[in-house]
C-alpha positions as CSV (number, residue, x, y, z in Angstrom):
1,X,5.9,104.2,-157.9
2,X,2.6,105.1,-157.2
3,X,0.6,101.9,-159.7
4,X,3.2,99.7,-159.2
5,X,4.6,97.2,-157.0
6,X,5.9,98.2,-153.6
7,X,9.9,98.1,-154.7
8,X,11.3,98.6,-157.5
9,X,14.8,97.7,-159.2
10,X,16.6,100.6,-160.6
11,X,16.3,99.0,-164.6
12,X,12.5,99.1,-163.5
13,X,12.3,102.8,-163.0
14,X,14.5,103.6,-165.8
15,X,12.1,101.7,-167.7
16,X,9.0,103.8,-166.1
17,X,10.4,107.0,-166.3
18,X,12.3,106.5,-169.9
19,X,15.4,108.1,-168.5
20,X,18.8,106.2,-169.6
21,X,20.1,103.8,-166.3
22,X,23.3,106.3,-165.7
23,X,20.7,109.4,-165.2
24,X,18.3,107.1,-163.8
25,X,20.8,106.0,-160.8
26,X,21.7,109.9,-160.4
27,X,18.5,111.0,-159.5
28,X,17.5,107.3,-157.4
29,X,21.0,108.4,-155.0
30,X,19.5,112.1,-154.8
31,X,16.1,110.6,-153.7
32,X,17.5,108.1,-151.4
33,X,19.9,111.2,-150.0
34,X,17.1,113.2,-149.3
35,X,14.9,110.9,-148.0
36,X,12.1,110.1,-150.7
37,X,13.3,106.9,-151.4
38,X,15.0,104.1,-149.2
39,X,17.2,101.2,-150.5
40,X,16.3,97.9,-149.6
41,X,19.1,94.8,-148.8
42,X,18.0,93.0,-152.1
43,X,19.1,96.3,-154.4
44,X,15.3,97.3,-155.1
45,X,13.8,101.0,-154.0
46,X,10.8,101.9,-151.9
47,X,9.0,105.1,-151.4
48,X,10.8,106.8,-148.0
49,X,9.6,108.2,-144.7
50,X,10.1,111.5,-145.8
51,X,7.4,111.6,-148.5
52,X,5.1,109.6,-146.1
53,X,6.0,112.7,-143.0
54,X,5.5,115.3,-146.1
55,X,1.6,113.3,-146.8
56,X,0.5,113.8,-143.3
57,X,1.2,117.2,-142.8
58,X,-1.1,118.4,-145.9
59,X,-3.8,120.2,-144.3
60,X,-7.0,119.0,-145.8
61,X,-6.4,114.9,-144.9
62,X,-4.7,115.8,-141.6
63,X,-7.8,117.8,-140.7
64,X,-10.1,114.8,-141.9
65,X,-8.2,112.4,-140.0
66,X,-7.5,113.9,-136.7
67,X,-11.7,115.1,-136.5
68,X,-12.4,111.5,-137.9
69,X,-9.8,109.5,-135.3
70,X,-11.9,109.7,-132.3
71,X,-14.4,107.6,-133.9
72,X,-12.1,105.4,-135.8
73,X,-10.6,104.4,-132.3
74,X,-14.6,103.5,-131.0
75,X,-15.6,101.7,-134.3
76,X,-11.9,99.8,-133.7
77,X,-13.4,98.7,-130.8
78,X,-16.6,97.7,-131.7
79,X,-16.3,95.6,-134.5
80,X,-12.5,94.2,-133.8
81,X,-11.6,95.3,-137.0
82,X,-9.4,97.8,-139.2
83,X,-11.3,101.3,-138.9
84,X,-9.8,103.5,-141.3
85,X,-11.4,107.0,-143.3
86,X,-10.4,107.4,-147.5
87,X,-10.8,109.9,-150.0
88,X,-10.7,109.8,-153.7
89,X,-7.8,109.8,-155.4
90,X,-7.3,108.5,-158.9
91,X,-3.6,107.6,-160.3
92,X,-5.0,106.8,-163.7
93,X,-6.3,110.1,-164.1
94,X,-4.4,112.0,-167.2
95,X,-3.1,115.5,-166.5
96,X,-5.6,117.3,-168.3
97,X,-7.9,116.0,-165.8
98,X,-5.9,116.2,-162.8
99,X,-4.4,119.4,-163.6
100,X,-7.1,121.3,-164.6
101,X,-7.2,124.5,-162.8
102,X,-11.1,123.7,-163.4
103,X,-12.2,120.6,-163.0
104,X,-10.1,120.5,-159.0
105,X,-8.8,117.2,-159.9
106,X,-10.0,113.8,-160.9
107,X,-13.6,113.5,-159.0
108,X,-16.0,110.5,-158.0
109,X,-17.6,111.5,-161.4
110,X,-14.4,111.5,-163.4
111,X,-14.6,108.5,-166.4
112,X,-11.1,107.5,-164.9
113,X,-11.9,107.9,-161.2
114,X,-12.1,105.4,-159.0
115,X,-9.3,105.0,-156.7
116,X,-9.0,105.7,-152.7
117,X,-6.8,106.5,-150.3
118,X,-6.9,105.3,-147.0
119,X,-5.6,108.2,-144.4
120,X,-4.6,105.5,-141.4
121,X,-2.9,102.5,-143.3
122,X,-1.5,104.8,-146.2
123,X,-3.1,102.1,-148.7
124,X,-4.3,102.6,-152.1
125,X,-7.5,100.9,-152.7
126,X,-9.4,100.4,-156.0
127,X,-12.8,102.0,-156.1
128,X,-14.8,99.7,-157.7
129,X,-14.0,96.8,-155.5
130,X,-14.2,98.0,-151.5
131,X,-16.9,99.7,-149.5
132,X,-14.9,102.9,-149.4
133,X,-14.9,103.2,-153.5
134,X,-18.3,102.3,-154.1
135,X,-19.9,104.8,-150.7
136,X,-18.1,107.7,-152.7
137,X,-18.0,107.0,-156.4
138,X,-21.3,108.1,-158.5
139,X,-20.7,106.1,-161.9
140,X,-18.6,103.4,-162.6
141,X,-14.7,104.1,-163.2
142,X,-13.5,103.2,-166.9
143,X,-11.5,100.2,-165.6
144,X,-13.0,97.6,-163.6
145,X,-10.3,94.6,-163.1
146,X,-11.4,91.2,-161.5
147,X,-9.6,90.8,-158.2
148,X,-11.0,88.2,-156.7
149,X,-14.3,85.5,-158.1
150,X,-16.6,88.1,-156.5
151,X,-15.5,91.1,-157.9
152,X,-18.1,93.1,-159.8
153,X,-16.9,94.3,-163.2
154,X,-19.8,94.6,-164.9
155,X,-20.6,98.4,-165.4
156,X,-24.4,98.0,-165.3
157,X,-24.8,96.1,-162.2
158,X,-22.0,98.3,-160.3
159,X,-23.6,101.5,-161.5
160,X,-27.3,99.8,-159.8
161,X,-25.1,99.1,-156.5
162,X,-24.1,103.0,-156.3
163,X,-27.2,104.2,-156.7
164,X,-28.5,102.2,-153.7
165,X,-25.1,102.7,-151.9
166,X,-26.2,106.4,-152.2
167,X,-29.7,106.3,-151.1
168,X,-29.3,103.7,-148.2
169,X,-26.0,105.7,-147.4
170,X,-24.0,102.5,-146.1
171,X,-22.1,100.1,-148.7
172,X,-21.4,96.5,-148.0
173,X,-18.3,95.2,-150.0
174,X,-17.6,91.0,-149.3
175,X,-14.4,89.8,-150.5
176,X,-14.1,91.9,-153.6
177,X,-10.7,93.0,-153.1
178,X,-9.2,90.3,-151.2
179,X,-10.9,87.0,-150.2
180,X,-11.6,86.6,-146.4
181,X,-12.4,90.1,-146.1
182,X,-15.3,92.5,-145.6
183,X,-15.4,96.0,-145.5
184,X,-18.2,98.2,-144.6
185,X,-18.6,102.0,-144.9
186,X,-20.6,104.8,-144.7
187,X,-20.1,108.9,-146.1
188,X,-18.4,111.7,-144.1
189,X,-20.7,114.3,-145.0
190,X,-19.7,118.0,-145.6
191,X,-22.4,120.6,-146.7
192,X,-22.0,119.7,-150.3
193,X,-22.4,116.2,-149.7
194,X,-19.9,113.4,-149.3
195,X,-16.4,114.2,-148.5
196,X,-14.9,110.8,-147.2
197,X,-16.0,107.6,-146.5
198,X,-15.4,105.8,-142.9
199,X,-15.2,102.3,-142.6
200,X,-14.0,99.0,-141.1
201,X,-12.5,96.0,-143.1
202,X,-13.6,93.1,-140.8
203,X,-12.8,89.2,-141.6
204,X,-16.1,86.5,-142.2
205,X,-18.0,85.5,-139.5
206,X,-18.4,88.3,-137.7
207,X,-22.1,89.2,-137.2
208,X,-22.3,92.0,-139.9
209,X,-25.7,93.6,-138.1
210,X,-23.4,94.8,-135.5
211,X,-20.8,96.2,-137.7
212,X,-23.1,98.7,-139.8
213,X,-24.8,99.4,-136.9
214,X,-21.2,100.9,-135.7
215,X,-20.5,102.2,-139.0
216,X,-23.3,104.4,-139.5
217,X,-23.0,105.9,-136.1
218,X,-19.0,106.4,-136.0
219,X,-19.4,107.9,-139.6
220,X,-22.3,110.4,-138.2
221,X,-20.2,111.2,-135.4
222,X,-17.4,113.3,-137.4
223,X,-17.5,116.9,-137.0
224,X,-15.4,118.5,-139.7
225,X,-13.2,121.9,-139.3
226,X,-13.7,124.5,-141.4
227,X,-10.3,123.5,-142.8
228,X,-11.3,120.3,-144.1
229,X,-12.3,119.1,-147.3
């Protein structure tokens, strides 16, 4: 479920998971049962509450997010826009990488990195193409898919933009991932560096001196537990 659209028909996850449609619809009714799926009118499947209530109660985002939501709330405020914090996390990553009892998982410096996951909205974001990505990715990801006319995919000039996203410590990202929108953000810092990244995704014409003005401070006001990432 997790690269693909939102619902799913059941010949669609059979086709996924390359189970036949009898074992397929078996294991759909457990899910549904339990709660990790939910059944839509139209016959197609969504991911269910009780996958999204198992999400929030892992201990290193819910610590992020509850030291982070104090200044999400303010920077909400501010701006007028949608304050949220992300962390990496990369779908595309194979399981050697992800399971590596070495490498901890796919990082920002993984050749398949690049994804994000934003801890408010629940949305997956690509990397390469939002203010969150590009504030904690430190090379380009392997895939770099046009979204909208002002998407960069060229490797060279998005590797350049990192590299001043890391120095001036705020990224700017102007309808890249959807058109009409803006999103700016700035690194949660631990003591080995960058942990998250805290932002706002704010529509065109609002004055952007203001927003990464607010964005800078709400991202230097997070005090991390001990717990935390």
């Amino acid at each position: 479920m997790a690269d693909g659209p939102v619902a799913l028909r059941l010949t669609d996850i059979a086709a996924r998971t390359g189970l036949p449609a009898p074992t397929a619809l078996r294991m759909v009714r457990e899910l549904v049962a339990w709660g990790g799926l939910e059944r839509g009118a139209d016959g197609t499947y969504r991911l269910g509450l009780r996958l999204r209530a198992l999400g929030a109660a892992a201990p290193c985002p819910r610590g992020l997010l509850d030291a982070a939501l104090p200044a999400l709330r303010v920077l909400g405020a501010r701006t007028g826009g949608h304050a949220d914090v992300a962390v990496l996390c990369d779908p595309t990553a194979d399981s050697a990488t992800a399971d590596s009892p070495t490498s901890g998982g796919p990082t920002a410096d993984s050749p398949t990195g690049g994804g994000v996951l934003c801890l408010v909205s629940g949305e997956r974001l690509p990397g390469h193409a939002t203010a969150y990505g590009k504030t904690l990715l430190t090379a380009p990801p392997a895939d770099l898919p046009r979204l909208t006319r002002h998407t960069v995919v060229s490797r060279g000039v998005l590797a350049a933009q990192l590299a001043r996203i890391r120095a001036e410590g705020l990224a700017v990202c102007a309808e890249e991932h959807r058109l009409g929108e803006i999103t700016v953000a700035a690194p949660v810092r631990g003591p080995a560096g960058p942990v998250a990244a805290l932002g706002v995704t704010v529509t065109g014409g609002v004055p952007l001196e203001r927003v990464t003005a607010a964005v800078r401070e709400a991202a230097a006001r997070v005090r991390l537990p001990a717990s935390a990432p």
